[in-house]
C-alpha positions in Angstrom: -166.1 -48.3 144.5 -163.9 -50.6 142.5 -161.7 -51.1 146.0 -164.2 -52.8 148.1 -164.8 -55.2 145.3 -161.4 -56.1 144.6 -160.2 -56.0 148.1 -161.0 -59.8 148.5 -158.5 -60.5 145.6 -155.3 -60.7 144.5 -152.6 -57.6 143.5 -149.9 -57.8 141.4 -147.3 -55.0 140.7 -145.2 -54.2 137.7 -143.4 -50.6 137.3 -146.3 -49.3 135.2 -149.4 -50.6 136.5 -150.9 -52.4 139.2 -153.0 -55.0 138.6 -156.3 -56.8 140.6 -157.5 -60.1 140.2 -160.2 -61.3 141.8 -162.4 -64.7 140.2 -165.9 -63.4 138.8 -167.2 -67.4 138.2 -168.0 -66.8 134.5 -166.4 -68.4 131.6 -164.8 -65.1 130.5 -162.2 -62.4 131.6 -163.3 -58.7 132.1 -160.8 -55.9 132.1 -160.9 -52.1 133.4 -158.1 -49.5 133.0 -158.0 -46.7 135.2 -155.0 -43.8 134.5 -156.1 -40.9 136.6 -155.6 -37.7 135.8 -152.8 -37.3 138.3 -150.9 -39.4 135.8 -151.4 -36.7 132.9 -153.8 -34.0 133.0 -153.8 -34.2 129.2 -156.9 -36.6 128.0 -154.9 -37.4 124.9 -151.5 -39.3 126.9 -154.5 -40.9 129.3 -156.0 -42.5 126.4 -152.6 -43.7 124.9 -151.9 -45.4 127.6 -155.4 -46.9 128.0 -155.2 -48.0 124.3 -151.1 -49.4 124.3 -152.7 -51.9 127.3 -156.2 -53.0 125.5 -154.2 -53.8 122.6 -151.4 -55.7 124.4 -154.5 -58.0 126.3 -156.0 -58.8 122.9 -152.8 -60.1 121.8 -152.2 -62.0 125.5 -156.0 -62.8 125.5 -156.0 -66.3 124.4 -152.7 -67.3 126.4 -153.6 -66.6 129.5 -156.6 -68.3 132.4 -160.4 -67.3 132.0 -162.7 -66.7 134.8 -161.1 -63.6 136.4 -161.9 -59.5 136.6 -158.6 -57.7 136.3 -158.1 -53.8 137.1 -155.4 -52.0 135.9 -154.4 -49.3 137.7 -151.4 -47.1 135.9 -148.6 -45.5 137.6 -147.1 -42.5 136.7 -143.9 -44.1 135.9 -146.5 -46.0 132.2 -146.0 -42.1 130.5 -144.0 -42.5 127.7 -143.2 -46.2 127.1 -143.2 -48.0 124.0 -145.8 -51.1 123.3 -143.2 -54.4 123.7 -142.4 -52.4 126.9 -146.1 -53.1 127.8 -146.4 -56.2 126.3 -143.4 -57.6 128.5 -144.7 -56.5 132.2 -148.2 -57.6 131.2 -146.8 -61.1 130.4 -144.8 -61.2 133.1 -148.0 -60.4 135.3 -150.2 -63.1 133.3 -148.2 -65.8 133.9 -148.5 -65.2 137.6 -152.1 -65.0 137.0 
C-alpha cells in the first residue's frame, strides 16, 4: 500500500513520471520504481524504463538532499525516450526536492 504511506508527502510531476517524497529520518535516500503493466504489457520495455531511471539517480545521487523515500511512478507517455531525456526531468524534479 505504497499510497497510504506516501500520502502524508510531497508529489511532484514531470511528463514521464510522477514522483513522491516523503522524509524517512535516516541519513540516506531510498528509491522505488513502479511502471505497471498498463504502460507496456511487454516485461522487457518495463524493465528499460526501470533501468534508464536507476541509472540517471546514480549519476544525480550525490547532487541532490538525503533523508527522503522517493516513488517513481511512470506514465505512459516514459515509452520510448532516450536517457538525457530522463536525466533532464529528473533534475528538474531534484532541484525541487
Amino acid at each position: 500500500m505504497p499510497g497510504v504511506v506516501f500520502s502524508a508527502g510531497r508529489s511532484f510531476s514531470t511528463q514521464f513520471f510522477l514522483i513522491k517524497v516523503i522524509e524517512n529520518g535516516l541519513g540516506l535516500n531510498r528509491f522505488g520504481i513502479i511502471v505497471s503493466k498498463k504502460i507496456d504489457k511487454r516485461a522487457v520495455a518495463r524493465n528499460r524504463i526501470k533501468r534508464l531511471i536507476s541509472s540517471c539517480i546514480e549519476e544525480l545521487y550525490k547532487d541532490m538532499g538525503f533523508g527522503y523515500d522517493m516513488l517513481f511512478i511512470v506514465k505512459r507517455s516514459a515509452l520510448g525516450k532516450t536517457r538525457e531525456e530522463f536525466l533532464e526531468a529528473m533534475k528538474d524534479i531534484f532541484r525541487k526536492v
